[in-house]
Backbone atoms as SQL, in Angstrom:
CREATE TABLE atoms (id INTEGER PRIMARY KEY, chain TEXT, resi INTEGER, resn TEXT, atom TEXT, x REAL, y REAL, z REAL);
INSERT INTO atoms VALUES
  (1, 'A', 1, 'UNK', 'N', 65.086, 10.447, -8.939),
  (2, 'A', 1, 'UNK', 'CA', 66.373, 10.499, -9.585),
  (3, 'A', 1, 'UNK', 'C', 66.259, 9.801, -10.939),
  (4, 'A', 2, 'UNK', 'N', 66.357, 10.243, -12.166),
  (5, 'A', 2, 'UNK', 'CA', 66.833, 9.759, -13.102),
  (6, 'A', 2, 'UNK', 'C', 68.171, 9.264, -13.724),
  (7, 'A', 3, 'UNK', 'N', 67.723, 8.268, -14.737),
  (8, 'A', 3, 'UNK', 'CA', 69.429, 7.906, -14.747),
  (9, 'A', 3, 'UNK', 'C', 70.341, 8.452, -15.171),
  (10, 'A', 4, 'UNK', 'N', 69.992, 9.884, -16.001),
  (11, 'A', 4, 'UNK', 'CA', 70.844, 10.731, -16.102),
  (12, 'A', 4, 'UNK', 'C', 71.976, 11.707, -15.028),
  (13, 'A', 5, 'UNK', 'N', 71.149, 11.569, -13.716),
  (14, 'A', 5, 'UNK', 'CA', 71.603, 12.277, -12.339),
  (15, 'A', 5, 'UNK', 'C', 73.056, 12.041, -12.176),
  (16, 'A', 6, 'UNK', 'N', 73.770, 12.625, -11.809),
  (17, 'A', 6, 'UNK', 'CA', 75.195, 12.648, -10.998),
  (18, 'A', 6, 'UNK', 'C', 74.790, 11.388, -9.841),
  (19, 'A', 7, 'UNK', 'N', 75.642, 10.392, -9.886),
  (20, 'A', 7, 'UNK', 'CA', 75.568, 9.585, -8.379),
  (21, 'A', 7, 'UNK', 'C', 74.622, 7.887, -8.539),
  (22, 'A', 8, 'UNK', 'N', 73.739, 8.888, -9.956),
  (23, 'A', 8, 'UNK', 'CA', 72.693, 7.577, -10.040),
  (24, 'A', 8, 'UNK', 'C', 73.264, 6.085, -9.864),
  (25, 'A', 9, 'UNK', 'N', 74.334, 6.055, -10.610),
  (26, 'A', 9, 'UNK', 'CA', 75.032, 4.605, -10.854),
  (27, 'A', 9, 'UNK', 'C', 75.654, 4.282, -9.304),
  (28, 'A', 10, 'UNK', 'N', 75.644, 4.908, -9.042),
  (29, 'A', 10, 'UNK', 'CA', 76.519, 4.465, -7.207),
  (30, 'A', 10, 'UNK', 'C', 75.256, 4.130, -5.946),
  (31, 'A', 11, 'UNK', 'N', 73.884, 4.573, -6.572),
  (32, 'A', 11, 'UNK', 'CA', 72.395, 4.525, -6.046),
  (33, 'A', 11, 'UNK', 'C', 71.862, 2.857, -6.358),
  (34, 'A', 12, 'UNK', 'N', 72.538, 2.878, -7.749),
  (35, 'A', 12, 'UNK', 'CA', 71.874, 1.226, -8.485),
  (36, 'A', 12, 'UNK', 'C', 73.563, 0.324, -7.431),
  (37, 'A', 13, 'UNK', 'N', 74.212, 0.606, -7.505),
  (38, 'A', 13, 'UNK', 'CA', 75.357, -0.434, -7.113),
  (39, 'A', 13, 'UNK', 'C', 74.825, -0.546, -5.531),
  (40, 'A', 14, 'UNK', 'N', 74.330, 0.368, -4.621),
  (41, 'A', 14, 'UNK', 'CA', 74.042, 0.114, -3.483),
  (42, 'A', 14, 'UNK', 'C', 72.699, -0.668, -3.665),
  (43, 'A', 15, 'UNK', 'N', 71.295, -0.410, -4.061),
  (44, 'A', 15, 'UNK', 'CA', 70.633, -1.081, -4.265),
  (45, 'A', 15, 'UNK', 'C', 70.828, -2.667, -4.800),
  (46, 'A', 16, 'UNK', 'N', 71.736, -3.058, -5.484),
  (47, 'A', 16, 'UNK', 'CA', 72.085, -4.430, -5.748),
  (48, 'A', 16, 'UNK', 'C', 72.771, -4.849, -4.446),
  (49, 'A', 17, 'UNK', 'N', 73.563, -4.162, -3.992),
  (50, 'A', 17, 'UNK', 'CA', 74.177, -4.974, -2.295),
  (51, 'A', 17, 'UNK', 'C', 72.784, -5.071, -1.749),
  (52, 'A', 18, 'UNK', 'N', 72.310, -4.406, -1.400),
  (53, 'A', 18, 'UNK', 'CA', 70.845, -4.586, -0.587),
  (54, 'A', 18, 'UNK', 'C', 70.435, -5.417, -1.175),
  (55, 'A', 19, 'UNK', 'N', 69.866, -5.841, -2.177),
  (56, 'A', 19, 'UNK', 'CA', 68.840, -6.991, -2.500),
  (57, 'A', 19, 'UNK', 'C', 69.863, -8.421, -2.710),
  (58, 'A', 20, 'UNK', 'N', 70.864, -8.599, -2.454),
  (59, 'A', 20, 'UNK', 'CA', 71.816, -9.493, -2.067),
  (60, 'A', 20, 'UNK', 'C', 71.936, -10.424, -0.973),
  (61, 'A', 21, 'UNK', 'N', 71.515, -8.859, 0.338),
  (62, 'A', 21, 'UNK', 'CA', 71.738, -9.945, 1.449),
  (63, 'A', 21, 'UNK', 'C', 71.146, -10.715, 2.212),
  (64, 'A', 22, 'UNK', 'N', 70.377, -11.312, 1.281),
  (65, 'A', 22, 'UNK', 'CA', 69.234, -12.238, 1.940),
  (66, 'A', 22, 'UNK', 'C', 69.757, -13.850, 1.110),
  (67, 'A', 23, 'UNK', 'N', 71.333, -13.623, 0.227),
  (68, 'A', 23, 'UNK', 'CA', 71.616, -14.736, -0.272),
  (69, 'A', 23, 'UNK', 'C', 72.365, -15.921, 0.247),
  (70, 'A', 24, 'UNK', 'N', 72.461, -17.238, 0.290),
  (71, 'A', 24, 'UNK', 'CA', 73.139, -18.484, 1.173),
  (72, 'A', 24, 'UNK', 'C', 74.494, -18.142, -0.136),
  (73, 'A', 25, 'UNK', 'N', 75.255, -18.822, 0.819),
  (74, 'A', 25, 'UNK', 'CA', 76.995, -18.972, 0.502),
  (75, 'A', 25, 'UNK', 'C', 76.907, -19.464, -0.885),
  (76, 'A', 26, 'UNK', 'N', 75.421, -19.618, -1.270),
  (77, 'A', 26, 'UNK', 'CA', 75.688, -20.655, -3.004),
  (78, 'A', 26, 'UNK', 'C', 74.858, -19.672, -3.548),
  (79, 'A', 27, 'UNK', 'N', 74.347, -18.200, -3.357),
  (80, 'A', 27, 'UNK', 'CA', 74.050, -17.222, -4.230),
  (81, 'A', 27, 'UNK', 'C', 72.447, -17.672, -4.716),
  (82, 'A', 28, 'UNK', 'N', 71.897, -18.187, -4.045),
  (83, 'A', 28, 'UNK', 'CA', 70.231, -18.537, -4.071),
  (84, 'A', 28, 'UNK', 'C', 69.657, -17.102, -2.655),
  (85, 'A', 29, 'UNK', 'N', 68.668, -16.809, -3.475),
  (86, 'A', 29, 'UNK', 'CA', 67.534, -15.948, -2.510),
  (87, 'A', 29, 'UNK', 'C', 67.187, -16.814, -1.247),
  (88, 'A', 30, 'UNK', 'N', 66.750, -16.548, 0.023),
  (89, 'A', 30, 'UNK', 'CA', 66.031, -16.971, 0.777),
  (90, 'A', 30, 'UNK', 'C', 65.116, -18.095, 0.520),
  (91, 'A', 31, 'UNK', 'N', 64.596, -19.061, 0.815),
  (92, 'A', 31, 'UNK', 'CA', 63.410, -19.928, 0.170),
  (93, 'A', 31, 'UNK', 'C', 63.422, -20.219, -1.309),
  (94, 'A', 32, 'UNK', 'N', 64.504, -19.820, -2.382),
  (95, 'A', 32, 'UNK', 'CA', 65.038, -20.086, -3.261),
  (96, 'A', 32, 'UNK', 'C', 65.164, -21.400, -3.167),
  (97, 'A', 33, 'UNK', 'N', 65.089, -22.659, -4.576),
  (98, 'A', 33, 'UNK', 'CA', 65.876, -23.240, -4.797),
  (99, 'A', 33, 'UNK', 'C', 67.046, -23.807, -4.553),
  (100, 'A', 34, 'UNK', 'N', 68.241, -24.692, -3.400),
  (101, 'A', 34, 'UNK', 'CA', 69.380, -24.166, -3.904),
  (102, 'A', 34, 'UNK', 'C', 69.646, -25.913, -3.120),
  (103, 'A', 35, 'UNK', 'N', 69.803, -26.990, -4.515),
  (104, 'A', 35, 'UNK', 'CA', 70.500, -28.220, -4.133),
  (105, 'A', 35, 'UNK', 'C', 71.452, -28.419, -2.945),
  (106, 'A', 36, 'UNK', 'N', 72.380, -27.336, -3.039),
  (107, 'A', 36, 'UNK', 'CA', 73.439, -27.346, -2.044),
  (108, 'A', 36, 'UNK', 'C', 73.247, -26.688, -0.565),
  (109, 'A', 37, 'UNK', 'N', 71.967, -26.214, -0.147),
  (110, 'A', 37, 'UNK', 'CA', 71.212, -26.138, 1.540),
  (111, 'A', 37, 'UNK', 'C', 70.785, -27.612, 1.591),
  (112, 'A', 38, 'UNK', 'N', 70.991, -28.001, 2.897),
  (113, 'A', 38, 'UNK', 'CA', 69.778, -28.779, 3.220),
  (114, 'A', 38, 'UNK', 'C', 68.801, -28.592, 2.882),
  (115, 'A', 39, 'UNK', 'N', 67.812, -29.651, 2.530),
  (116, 'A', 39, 'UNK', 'CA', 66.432, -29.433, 2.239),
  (117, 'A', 39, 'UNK', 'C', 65.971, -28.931, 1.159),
  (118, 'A', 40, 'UNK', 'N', 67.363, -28.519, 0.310),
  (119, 'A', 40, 'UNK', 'CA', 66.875, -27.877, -1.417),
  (120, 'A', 40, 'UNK', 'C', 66.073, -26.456, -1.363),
  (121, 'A', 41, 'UNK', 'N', 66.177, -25.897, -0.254),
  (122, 'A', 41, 'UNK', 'CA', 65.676, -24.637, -0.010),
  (123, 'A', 41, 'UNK', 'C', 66.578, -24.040, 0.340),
  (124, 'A', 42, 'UNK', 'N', 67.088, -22.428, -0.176),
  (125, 'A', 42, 'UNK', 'CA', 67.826, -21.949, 0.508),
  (126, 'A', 42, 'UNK', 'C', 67.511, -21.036, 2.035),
  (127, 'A', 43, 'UNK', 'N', 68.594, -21.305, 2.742),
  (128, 'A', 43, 'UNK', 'CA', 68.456, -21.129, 3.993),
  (129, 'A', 43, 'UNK', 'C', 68.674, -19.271, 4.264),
  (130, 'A', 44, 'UNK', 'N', 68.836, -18.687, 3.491),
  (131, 'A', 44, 'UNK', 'CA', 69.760, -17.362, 3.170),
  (132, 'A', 44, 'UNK', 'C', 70.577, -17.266, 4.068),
  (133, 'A', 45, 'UNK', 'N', 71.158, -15.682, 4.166),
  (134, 'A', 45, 'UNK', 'CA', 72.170, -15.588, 5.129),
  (135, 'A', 45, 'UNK', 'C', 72.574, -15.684, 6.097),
  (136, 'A', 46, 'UNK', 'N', 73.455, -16.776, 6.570),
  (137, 'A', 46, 'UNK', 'CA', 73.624, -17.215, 8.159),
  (138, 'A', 46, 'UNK', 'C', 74.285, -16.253, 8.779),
  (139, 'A', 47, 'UNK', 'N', 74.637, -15.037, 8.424),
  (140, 'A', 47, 'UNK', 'CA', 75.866, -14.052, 8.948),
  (141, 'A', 47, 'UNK', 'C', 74.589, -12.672, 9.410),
  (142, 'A', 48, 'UNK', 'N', 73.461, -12.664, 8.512),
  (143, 'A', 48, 'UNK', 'CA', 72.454, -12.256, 9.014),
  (144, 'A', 48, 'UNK', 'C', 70.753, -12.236, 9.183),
  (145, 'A', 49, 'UNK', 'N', 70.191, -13.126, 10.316),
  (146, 'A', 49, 'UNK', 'CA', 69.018, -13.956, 9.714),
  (147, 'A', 49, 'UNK', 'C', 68.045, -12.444, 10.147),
  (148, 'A', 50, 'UNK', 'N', 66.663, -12.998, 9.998),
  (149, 'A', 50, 'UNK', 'CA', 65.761, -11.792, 10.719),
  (150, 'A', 50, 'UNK', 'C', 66.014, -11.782, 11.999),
  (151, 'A', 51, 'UNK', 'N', 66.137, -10.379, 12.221),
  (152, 'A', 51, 'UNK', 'CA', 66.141, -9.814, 13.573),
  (153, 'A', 51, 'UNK', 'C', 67.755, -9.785, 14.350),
  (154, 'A', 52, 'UNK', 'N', 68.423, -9.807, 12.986),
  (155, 'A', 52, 'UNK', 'CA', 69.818, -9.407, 13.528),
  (156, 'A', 52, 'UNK', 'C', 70.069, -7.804, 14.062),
  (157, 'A', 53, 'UNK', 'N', 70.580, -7.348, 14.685),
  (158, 'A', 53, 'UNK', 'CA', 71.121, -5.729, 15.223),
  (159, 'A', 53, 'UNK', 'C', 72.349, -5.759, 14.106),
  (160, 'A', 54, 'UNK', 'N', 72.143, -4.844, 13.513),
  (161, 'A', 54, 'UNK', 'CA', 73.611, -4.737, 12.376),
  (162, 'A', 54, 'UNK', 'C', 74.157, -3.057, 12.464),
  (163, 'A', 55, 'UNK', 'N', 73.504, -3.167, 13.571),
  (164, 'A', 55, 'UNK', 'CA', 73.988, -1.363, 13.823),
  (165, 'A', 55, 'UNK', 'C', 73.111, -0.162, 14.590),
  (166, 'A', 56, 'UNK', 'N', 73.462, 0.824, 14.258),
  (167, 'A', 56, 'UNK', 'CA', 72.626, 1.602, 14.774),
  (168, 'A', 56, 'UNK', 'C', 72.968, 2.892, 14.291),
  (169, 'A', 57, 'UNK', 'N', 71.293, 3.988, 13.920),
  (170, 'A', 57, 'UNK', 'CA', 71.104, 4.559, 13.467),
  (171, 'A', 57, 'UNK', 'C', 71.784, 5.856, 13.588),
  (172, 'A', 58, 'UNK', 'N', 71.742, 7.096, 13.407),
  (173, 'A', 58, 'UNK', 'CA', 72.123, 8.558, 13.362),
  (174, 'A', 58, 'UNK', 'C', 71.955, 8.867, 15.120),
  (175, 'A', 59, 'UNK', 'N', 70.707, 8.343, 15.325),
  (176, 'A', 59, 'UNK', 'CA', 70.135, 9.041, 16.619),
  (177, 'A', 59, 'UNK', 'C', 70.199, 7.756, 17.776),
  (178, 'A', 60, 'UNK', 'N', 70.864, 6.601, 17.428),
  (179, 'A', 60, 'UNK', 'CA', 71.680, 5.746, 18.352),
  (180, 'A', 60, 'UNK', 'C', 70.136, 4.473, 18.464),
  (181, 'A', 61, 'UNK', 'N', 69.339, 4.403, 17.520),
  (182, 'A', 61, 'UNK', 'CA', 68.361, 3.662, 17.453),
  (183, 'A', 61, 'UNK', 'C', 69.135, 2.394, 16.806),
  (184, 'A', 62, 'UNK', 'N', 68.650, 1.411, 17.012),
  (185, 'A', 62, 'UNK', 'CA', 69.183, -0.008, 16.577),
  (186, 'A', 62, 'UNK', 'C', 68.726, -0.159, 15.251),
  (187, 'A', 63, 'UNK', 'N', 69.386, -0.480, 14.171),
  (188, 'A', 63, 'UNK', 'CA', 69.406, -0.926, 12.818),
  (189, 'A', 63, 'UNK', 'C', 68.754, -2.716, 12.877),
  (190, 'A', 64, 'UNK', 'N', 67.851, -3.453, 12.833),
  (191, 'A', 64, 'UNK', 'CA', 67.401, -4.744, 12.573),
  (192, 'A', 64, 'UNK', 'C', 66.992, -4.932, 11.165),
  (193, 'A', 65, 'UNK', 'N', 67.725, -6.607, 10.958),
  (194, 'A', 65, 'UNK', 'CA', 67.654, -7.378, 9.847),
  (195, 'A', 65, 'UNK', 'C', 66.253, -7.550, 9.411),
  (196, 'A', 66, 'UNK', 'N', 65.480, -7.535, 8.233),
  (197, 'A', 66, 'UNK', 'CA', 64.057, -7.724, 8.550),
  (198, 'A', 66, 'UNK', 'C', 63.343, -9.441, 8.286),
  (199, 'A', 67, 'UNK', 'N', 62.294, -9.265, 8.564),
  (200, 'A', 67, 'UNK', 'CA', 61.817, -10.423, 8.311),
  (201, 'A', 67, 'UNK', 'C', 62.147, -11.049, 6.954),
  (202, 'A', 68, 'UNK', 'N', 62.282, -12.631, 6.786),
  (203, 'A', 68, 'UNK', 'CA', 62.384, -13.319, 5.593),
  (204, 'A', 68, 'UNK', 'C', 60.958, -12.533, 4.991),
  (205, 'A', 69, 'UNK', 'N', 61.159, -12.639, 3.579),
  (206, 'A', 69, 'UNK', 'CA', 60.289, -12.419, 2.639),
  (207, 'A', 69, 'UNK', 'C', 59.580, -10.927, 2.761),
  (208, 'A', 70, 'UNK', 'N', 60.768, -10.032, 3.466),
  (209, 'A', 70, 'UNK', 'CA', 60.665, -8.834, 3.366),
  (210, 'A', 70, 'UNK', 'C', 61.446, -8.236, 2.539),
  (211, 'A', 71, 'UNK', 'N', 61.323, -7.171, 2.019),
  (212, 'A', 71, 'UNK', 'CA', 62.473, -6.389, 0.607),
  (213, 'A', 71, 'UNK', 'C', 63.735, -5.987, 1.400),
  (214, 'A', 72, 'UNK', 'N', 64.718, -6.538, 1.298),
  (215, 'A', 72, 'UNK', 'CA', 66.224, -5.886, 1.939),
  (216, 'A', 72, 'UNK', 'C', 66.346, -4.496, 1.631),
  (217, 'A', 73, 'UNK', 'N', 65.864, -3.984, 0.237),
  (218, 'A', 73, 'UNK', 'CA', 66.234, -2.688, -0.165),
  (219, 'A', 73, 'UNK', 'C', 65.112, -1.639, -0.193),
  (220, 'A', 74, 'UNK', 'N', 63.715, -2.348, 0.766),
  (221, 'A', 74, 'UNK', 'CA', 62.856, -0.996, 1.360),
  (222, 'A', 74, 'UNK', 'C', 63.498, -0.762, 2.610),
  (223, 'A', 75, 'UNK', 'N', 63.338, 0.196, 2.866),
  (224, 'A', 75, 'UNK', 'CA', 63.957, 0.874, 3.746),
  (225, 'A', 75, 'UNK', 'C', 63.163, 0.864, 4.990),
  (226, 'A', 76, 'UNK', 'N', 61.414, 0.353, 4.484),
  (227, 'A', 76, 'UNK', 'CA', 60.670, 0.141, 5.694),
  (228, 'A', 76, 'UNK', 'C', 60.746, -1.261, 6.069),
  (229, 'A', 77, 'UNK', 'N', 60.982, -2.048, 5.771),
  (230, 'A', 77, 'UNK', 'CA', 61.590, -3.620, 6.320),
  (231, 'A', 77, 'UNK', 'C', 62.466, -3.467, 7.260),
  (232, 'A', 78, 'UNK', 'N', 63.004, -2.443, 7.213),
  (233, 'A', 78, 'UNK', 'CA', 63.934, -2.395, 8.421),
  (234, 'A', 78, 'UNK', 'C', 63.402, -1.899, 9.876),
  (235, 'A', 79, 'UNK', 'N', 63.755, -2.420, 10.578),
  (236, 'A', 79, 'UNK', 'CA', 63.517, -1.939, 11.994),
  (237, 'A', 79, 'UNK', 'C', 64.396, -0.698, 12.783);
């Protein structure tokens, strides 16, 4: 898809939610930096850590959170 495509911009706005949700309540990445976690590391998302079930697929297969320091927005990180 180029960025000329019909839709492209609604492709980049989903891709930014995806690479998001691996962020703590103070907007630091995973293992990020972030004064305000314990430990000055961020803890990322407590609403979904690895190996959460956040759904399930077309064909009733389970959707899983992937491992820390996996890409939220490959599509093979997911389980």
């Amino acid at each position: 898809m180029t960025c000329n495509e019909p839709g492209h911009d609604r492709y980049v706005k989903l891709a930014q939610i995806l690479s998001n949700l691996d962020r703590c309540e103070h907007g630091r990445h995973h293992n990020d930096s972030c004064y305000s976690c314990r430990g000055s590391a961020s803890k990322g998302n407590p609403f979904m850590p690895p190996g959460t079930q956040v759904g399930f697929d077309h064909g009733g297969n389970p959707i899983i959170a992937p491992d820390w320091g996996k890409s939220v927005d490959d599509p093979e990180s997911w389980k």
